[in-house]
N, C-alpha and C positions, 0 to 999 in steps of 0.2 A: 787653586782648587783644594789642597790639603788645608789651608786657611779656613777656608768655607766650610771643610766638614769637621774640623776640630770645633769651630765654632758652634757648629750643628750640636753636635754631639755635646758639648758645650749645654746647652740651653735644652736640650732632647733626651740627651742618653742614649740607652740603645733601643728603646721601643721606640722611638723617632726613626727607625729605618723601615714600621712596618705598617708605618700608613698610608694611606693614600697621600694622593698630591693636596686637595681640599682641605683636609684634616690636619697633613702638615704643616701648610700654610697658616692656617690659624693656632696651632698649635705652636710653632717656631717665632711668632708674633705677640704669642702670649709670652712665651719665654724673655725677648728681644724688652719689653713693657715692664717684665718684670726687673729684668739686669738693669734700664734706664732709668726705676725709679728708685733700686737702692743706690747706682753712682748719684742723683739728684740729692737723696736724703743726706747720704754721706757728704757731700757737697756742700749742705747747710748747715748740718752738724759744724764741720771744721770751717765754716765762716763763722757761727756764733762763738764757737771757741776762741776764732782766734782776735773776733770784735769784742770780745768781754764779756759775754753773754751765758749765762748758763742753766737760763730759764728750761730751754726748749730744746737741751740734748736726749732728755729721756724719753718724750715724745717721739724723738726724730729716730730714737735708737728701733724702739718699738716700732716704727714705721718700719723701718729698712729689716727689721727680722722677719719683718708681715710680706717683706718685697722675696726673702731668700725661700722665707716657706711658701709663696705663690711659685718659685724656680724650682724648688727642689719638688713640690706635686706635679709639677709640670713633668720635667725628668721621670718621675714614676709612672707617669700617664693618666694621670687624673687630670686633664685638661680642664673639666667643668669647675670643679674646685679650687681651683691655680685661677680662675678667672675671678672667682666669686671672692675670693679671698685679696685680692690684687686691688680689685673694683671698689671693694669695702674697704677694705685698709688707706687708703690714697683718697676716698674722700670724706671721712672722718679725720684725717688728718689732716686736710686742707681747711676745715672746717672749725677746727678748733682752733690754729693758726688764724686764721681770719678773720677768726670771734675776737680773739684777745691785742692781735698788734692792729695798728692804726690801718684804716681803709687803704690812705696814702701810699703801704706800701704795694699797693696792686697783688697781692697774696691771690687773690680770688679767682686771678685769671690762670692761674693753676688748674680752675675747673673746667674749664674752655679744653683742657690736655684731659683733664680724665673721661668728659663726654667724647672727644674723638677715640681716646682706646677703648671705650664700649664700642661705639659705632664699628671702629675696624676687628676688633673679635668676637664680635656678637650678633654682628648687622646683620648676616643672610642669614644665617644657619639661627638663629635665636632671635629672631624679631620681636618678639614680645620682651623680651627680657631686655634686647638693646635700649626699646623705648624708656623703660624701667631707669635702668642707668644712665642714659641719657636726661632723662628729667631728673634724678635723684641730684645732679652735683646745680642743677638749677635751684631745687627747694633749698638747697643746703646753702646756696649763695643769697639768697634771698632772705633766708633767715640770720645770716651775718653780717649783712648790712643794711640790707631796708627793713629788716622789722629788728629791734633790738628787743630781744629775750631778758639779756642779761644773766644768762647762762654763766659764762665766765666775765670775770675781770680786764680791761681793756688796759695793756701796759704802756707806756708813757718813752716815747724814746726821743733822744736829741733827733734835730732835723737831718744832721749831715748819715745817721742811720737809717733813717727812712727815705732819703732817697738812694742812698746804695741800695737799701733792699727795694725799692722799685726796678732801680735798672737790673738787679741781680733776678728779683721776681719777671721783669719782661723777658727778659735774654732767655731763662732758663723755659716758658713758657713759649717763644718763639723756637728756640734750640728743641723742646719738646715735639711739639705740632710738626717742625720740619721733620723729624725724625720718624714721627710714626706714619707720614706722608711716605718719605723715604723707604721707609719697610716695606709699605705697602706695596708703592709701587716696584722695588727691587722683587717682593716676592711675586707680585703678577709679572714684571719682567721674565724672571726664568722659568716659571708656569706657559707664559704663551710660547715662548721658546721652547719650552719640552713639546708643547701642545705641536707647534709647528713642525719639530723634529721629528715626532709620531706621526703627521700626517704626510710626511714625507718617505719616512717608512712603510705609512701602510699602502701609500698609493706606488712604493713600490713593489711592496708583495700581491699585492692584487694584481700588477698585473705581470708577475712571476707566476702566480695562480691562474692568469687568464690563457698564458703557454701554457703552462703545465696541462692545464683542463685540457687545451687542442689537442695536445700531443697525446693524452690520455684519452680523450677520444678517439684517436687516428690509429691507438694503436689497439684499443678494445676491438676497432672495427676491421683493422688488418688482421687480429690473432684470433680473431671470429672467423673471420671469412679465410681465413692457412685451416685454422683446424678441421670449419665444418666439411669443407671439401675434399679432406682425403676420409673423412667419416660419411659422406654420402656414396665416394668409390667404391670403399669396401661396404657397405651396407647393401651398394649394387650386386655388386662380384658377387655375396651373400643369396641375394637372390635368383640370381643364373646359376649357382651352384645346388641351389635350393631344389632350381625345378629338372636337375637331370636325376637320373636314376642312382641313387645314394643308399647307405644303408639307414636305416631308422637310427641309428643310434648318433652316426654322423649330423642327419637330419636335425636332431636336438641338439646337439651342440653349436649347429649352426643359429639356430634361435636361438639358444642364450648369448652369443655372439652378438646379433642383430641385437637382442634387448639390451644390453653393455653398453653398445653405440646410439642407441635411443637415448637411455640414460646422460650419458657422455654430452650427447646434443643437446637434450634438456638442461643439462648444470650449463649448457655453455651462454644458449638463450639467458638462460635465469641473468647470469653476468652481464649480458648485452644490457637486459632490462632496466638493471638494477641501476650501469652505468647510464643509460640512457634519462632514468627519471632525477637521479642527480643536478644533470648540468642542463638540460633541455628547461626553455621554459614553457610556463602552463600556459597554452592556449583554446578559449573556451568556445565552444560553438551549440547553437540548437541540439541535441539528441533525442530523437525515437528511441525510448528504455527497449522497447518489446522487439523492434527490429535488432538492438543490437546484443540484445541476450540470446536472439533465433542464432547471430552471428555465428555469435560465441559458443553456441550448442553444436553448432553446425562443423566448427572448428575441431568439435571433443569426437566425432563419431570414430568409434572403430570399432570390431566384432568386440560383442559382446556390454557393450553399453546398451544395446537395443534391448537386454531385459529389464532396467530401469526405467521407472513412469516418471515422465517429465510433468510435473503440474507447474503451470505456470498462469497465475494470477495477478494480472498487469495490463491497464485498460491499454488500447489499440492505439489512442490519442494519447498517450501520457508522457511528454516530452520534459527537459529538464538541460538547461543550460549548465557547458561542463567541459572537463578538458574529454575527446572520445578517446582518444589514446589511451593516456594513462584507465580510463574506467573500462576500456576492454582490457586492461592487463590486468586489474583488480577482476575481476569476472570471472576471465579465462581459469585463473588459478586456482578460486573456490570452486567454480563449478569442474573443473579438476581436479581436485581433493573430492571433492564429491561423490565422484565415479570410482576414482583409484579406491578410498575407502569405505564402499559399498559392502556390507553385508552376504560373504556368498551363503550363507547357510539360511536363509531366507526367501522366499518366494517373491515377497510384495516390493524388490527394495522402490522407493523414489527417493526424488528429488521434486520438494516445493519450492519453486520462488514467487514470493509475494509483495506488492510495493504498498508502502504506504504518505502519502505527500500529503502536505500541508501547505500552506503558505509560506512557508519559512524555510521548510525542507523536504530532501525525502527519505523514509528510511526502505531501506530494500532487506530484505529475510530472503536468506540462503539457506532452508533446512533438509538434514537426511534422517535417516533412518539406518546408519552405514553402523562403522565397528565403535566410534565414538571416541572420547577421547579420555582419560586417567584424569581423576580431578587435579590431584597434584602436578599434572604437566601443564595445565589450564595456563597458569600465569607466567610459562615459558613458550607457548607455542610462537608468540610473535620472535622470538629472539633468532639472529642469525645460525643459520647451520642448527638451531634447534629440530631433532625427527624425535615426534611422540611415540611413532611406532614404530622397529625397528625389523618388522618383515615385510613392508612394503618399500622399495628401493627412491629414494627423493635425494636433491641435496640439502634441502633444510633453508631452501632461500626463500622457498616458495611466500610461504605468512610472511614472511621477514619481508620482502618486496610489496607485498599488500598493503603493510601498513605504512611504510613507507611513503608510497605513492599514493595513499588517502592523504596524508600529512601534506604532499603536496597541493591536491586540490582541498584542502581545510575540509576532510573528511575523515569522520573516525569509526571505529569498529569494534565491535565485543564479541564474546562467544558463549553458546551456552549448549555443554556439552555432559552425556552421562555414558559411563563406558558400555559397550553391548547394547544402547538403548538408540544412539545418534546426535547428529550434533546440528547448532541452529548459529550461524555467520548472520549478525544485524549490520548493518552500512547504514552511516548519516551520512549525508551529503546536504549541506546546505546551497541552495538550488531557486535560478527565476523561475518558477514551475510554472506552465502552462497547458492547457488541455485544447488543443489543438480543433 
């Protein structure tokens, strides 16, 4: 293990820790391509040396600093240029070699090796450019032995030379190909291993997450159902105490009590909601828009909403496939904001809601005429625990779960509001509309 990452670190550096796995891969294979063809170069350097030869060390030297400067861009994270420069160097190199000593010594099939390192660091991710280097060590071969130039001078060597340098050219060619075969497949080796070991991971947090959720629903709906129960006792108590003979002053205390625990109830719903649109999933059925906004109005009544004019323009037939749950919770809400921030200092307040469908969707208008909303809160209103107005009592979940549960049914929502003037809720909801 400490092998593998000296080595890593080796051919990478330290920016080889902060890539992906993909990027690695071809980046640690550049490196690996690079280290292989300076020990090669170096390799035939000290064979020509030490066969008498001293035509072809300064080529070779040139080559193998072309091999350290493709390693050492590599390590700095210039992967592209560590390629470009690898690719280029290795076969102009092979190519002047090949021009000048005899066919015989099979030199050429050195490009057989440079067309496979294109192929394996260029192939997916660089397709046009793989093809490019893959044909280039072609042209270059073709021009050193079937068509003669005559570029360079072709040198002259005894035979027992030229077939050492065949067997030494096939070996190091074989020895080559298996090698960048071998990378390969070593680095997809502990790639699908990671890959497997991730999905073993994740398919054990999922379903650590699949308890969790139950338990998290069991207990949203147990510490729902402890709390609201001793907040409807005393809400009762509240009200028998209400109707005996008290003093006025007592009286009102008792109502602000009552409103506390209204309050209290509402933040705890909001919670149920909230949990509820999370982990539930979307189940969509036919909906009558007009019956289930009467629903939802019907839901809001309490003294003193009857001074509010409801306009509601929304044909009788105008149906809309959808989850109904979550769009009565969206609903309920606004048209609760609605009433809550109603205008008392005015006579005319309403409430308009208007639908508008098309084929593709529908959009629904939620407008008042209420207290409106501060431009600057505009672009917080949807946020959690966000309250634009801080004298009317909310928990701040309310937007916050609206948008939320549009998200669910792939529905979204804008506002458009002036402060003292009223505010206008638009709903997309993409929709098989029909008209019944």
């Amino acid at each position: 293990m400490s092998s593998h990452f000296s080595f890593r670190k080796l051919l990478l550096g330290e920016k080889g820790s902060h890539l992906g796995y993909s990027a690695y891969k071809l980046a640690m294979l550049t490196g690996q391509l690079s280290l292989l063809t300076f020990l090669m170069t170096t390799g035939y350097i000290l064979f020509d040396l030490y066969s008498g030869f001293y035509h072809s060390w300064l080529i070779l030297s040139i080559a193998a600093l072309m091999a350290c400067g493709s390693m050492i861009l590599n390590r700095l994270g210039y992967y592209f240029p560590a390629k470009l420069t690898l690719g280029i160097s290795t076969n102009l190199t092979i190519f002047f070699f090949s021009s000048v000593e005899p066919t015989e010594t099979g030199l050429s099939f050195l490009f057989i090796v440079c067309a496979l390192g294109a192929m394996a660091t260029l192939g997916i991710e660089q397709p046009k450019l793989a093809i490019l280097f893959i044909l280039l060590p072609l042209v270059l071969f073709i021009f050193s032995s079937a068509i003669d130039l005559e570029l360079f001078k072709r040198n002259t060597f005894d035979d027992e030379y030229v077939r050492i340098s065949m067997i030494i050219n096939f070996l190091a060619t074989f020895v080559a190909a298996t090698l960048i075969f071998y990378f390969l497949l070593n680095l997809n080796y502990h790639s699908e291993k990671a890959l497997r070991e991730n999905e073993k991971n994740l398919h054990k947090k999922n379903e650590e997450l699949v308890k969790v959720n139950k338990e998290l629903d069991r207990f949203v709906y147990s510490a729902s159902h402890d709390l609201r129960s001793p907040i409807s006792s005393v809400r009762g108590l509240i009200s028998l105490v209400k109707l005996t003979a008290i003093p006025a002053e007592t009286k009102t205390y008792m109502d602000l009590m009552d409103h506390k625990l209204m309050s209290l109830n509402k933040f705890i719903e909001d919670i149920v909601l909230y949990s509820r649109n999370t982990r539930i999933t979307v189940k969509t059925e036919t909906i009558n828009l007009k019956e289930l906004i009467d629903e939802c109005l019907m839901s809001l009544q309490y003294p003193g909403t009857d001074k509010i004019h409801i306009q509601l323009e929304i044909p009788e037939a105008l149906t809309l496939v959808s989850d109904p749950t979550r769009l009565r919770v969206v609903l309920t809400n606004l048209l609760s904001n609605a009433f809550k921030y109603a205008n008392p200092t005015i006579d005319n307040s309403y409430i308009k809601i208007t639908a508008h469908p098309t084929p593709a969707q529908l959009e629904l208008s939620i407008q008042d005429n209420g207290i409106g909303i501060h431009e600057e809160y505009l672009p917080m209103i949807f946020d959690m625990f966000f309250q634009a107005n801080d004298k009317v009592e909310g928990s701040g979940l309310g937007l916050y779960i609206v948008k939320e549960t549009l998200e669910k049914i792939q529905g979204t929502i804008r506002v458009e509001s002036k402060y003292a003037a009223g505010t206008t809720f638009v709903i997309t909801l993409p929709n098989a509309i029909s008209e019944m």
